[in-house]
C-alpha positions as semicolon CSV with decimal commas, in nm:
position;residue;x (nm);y (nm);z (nm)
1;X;2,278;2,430;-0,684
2;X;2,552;2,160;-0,554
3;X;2,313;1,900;-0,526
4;X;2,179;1,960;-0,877
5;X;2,537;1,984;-1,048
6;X;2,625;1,662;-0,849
7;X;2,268;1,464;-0,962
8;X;2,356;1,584;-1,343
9;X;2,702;1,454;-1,337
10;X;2,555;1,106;-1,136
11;X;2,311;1,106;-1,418
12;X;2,537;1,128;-1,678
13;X;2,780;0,844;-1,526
14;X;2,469;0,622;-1,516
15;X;2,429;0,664;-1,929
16;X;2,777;0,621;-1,997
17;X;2,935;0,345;-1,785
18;X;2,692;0,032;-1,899
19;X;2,862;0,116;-2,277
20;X;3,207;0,196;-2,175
21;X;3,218;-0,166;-1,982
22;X;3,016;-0,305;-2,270
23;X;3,291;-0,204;-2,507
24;X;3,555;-0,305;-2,284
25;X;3,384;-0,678;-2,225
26;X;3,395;-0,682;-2,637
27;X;3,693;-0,645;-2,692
28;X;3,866;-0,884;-2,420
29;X;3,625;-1,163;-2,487
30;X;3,426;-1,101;-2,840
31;X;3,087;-1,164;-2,690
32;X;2,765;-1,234;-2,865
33;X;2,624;-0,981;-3,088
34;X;2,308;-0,848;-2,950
35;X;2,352;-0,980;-2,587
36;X;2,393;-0,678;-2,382
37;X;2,046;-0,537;-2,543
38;X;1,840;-0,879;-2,524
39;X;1,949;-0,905;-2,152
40;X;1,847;-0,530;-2,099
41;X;1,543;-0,552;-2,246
42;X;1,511;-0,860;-2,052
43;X;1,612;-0,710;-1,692
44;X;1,365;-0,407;-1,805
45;X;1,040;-0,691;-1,838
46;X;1,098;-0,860;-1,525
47;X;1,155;-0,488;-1,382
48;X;0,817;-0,377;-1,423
49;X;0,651;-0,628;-1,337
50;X;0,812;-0,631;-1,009
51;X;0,772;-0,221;-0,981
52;X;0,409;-0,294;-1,050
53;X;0,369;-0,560;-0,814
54;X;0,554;-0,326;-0,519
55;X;0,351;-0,033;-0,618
56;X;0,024;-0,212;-0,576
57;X;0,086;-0,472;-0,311
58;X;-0,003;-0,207;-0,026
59;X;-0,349;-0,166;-0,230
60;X;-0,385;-0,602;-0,217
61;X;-0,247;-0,552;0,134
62;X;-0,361;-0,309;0,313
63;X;-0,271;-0,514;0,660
64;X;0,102;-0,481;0,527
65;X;0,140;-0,089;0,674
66;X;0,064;-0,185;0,996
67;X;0,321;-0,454;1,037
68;X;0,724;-0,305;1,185
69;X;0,938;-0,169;0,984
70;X;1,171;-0,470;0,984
71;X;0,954;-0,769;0,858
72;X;0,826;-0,450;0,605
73;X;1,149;-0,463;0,451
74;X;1,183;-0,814;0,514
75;X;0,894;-0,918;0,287
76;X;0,942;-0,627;0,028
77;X;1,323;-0,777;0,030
78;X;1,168;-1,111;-0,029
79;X;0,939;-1,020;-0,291
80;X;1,236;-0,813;-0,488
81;X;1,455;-1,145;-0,441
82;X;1,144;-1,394;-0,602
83;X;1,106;-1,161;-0,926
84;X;1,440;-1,012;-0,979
85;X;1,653;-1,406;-0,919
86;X;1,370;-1,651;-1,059
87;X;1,282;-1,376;-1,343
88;X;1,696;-1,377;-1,412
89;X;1,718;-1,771;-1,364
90;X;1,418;-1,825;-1,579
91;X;1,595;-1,582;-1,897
92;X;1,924;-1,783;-1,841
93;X;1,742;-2,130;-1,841
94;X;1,468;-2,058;-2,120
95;X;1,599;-1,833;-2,318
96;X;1,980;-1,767;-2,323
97;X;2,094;-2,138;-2,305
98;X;2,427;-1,992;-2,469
99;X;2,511;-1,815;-2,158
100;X;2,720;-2,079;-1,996
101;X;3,042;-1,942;-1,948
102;X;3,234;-1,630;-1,764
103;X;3,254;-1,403;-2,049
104;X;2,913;-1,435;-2,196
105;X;2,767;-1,430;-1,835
106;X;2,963;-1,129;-1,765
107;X;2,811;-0,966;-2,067
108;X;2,463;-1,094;-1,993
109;X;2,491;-0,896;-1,651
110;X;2,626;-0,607;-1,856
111;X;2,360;-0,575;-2,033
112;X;2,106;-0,738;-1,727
113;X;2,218;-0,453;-1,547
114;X;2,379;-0,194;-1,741
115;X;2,070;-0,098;-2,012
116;X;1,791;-0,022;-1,682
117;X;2,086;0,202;-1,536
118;X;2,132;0,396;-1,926
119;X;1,734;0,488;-1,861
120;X;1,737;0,538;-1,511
121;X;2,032;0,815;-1,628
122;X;1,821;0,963;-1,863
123;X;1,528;1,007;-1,566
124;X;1,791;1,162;-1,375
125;X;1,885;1,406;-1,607
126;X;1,555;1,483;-1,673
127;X;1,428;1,550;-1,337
128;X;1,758;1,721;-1,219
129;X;1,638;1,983;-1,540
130;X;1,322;1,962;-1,395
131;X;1,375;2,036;-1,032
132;X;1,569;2,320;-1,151
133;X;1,328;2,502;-1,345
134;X;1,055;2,476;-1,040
135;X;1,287;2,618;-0,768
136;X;1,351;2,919;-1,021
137;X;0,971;2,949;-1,027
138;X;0,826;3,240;-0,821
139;X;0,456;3,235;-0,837
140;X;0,319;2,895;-0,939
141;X;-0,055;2,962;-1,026
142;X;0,033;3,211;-1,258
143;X;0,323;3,048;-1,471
144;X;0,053;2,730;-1,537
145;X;-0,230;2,906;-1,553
146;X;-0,385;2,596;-1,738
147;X;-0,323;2,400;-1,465
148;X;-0,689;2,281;-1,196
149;X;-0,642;2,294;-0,828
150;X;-0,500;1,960;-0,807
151;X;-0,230;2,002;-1,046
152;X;-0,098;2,312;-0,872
153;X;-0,074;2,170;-0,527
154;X;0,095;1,900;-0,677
155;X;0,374;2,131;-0,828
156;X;0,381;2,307;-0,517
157;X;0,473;1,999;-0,337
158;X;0,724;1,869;-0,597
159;X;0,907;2,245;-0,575
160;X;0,899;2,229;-0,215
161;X;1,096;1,903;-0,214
162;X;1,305;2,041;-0,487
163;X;1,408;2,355;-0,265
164;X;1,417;2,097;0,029
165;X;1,731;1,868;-0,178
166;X;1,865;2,228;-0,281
167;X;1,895;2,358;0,028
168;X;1,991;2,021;0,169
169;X;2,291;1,864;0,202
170;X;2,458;1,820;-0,130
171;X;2,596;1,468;-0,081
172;X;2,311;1,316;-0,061
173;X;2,289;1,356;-0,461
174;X;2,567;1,100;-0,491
175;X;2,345;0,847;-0,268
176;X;2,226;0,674;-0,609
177;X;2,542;0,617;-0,708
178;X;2,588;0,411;-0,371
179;X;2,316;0,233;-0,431
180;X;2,312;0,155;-0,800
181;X;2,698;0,066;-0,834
182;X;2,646;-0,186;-0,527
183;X;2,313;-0,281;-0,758
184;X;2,528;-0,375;-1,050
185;X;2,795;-0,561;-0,909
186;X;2,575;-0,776;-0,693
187;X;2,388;-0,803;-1,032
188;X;2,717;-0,944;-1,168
189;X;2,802;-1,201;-0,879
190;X;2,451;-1,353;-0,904
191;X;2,440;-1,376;-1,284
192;X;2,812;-1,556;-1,226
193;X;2,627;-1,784;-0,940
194;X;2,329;-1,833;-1,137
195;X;2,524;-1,981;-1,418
196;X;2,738;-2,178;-1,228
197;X;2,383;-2,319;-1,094
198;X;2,319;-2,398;-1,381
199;X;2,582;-2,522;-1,555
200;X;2,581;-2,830;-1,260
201;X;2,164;-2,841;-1,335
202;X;2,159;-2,721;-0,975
203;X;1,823;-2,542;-0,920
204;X;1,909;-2,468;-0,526
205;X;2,136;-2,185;-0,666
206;X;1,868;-2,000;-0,797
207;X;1,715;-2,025;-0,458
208;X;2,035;-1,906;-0,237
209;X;2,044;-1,594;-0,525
210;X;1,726;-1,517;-0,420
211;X;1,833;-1,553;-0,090
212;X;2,065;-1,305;-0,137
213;X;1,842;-1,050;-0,312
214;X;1,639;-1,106;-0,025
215;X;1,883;-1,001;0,259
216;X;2,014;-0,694;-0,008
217;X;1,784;-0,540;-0,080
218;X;1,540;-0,599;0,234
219;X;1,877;-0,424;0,398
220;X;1,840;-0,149;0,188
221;X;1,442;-0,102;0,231
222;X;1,494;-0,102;0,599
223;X;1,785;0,104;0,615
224;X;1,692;0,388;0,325
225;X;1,425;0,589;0,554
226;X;1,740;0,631;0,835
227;X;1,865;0,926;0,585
228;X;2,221;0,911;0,799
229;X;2,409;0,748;0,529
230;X;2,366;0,383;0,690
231;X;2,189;0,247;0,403
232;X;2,468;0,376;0,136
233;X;2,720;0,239;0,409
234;X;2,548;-0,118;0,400
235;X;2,600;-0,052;-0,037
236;X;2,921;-0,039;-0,008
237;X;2,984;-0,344;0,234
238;X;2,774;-0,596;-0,013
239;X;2,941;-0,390;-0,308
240;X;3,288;-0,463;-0,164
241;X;3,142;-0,862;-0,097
242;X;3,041;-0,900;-0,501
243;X;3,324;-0,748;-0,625
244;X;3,535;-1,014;-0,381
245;X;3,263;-1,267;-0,510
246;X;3,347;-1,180;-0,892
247;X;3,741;-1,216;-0,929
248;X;3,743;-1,530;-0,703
249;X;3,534;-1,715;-0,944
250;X;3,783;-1,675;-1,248
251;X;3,677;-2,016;-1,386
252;X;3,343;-2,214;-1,404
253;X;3,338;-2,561;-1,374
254;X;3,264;-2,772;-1,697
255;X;2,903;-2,933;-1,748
256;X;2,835;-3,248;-1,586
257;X;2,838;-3,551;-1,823
């Protein structure tokens, strides 16, 4: 029941915090109206295409299972790094051209990062109501009786994981909020190096961000699996590096004549 309560109330953090700093960004700098949602929106395209291109790349790929874990998360880190930093560079360069300064690139990564974590809040809630009502059900074939074979050995094995995180240790439901705050503020630092990259029409930026999104998150695919807290550990250490990142740069350099 802990690790339920403690998903909810991660959940609910997730919805709230992208429009709490969004209001807070507003009214120390007066951004641009509309910003925060056209970089969401934004963030959300070049999001699924990347989720689509991970969730299919083992079916391209089959060779890619049998390779070690490392170079695994290596590659999947490198793919994550080419979408995610050339889909961001490519929105700054093509389409937000007004984004050229600290406090409209902080609220481009507001919004860049902040409106995928209001609907990944929303999932969480949902499934954290959802996981609920399946441990609290006794006899599956009866209570969906419309349900084929298929369908009931697939709600069988989504309550057995439920009862597995239930019974489990508790903790582990803040583990997204490791992850996703460390997501967010290296979201920030690159959308602060991207536009310094381009502000001095320096395209190698946009290639150490990717860089960077490479080691990340190929970090956290290799680390995840370990389930002994390494991976929220390694969060925390590139969460602690943006954040450094972030108030060091307090101005951006003018354009280049």
């Amino acid at each position: 029941m802990t690790f339920f309560i403690l998903s909810f109330i991660v959940g609910a953090l997730f919805m709230v915090m992208p429009f709490l700093a969004r209001r807070w960004l507003n009214r120390k700098f007066q951004l641009p109206k509309g910003l925060f949602w056209k970089a969401g929106f934004a963030s959300m395209f070049v999001g699924a295409l990347h989720i689509t291109v991970l969730g299919n790349i083992e079916a391209v790929w089959p060779q890619l299972d049998q390779w070690p874990d490392l170079a695994q998360s290596a590659f999947l880190g490198l793919v994550s790094g080419l979408f995610l930093e050339l889909g961001r560079y490519i929105t700054l360069d093509r389409f937000m051209r007004h984004v050229r300064n600290r406090p409209s690139a902080l609220g481009f990564a507001c919004g860049w990062a902040g409106v995928p974590l209001f609907f990944l809040g929303i999932l969480t809630v949902i499934s954290v109501f959802g996981m609920q009502a399946l441990v609290q059900v006794k006899d599956i074939p009866s209570s969906f009786p419309q349900a084929d074979t298929q369908q009931i050995q697939l709600l069988k094995d989504a309550q057995s994981q439920a009862q597995e995180y239930a019974q489990g240790n508790p903790l582990k439901a803040l583990s997204p909020l490791f992850d996703n705050s460390a997501l967010v503020l290296i979201d920030f630092a690159l959308t602060l190096f991207m536009v310094l990259g381009l502000r001095q029409n320096q395209t190698r930026y946009a290639w150490a961000a990717v860089g960077i999104r490479t080691l990340t998150s190929g970090t956290i695919y290799f680390l995840a699996p370990m389930y002994n807290f390494s991976a929220e550990i390694a969060s925390l250490v590139f969460a602690i590096s943006a954040l450094i990142f972030i108030f060091r740069l307090k101005k951006l350099p003018a354009e280049p004549v």
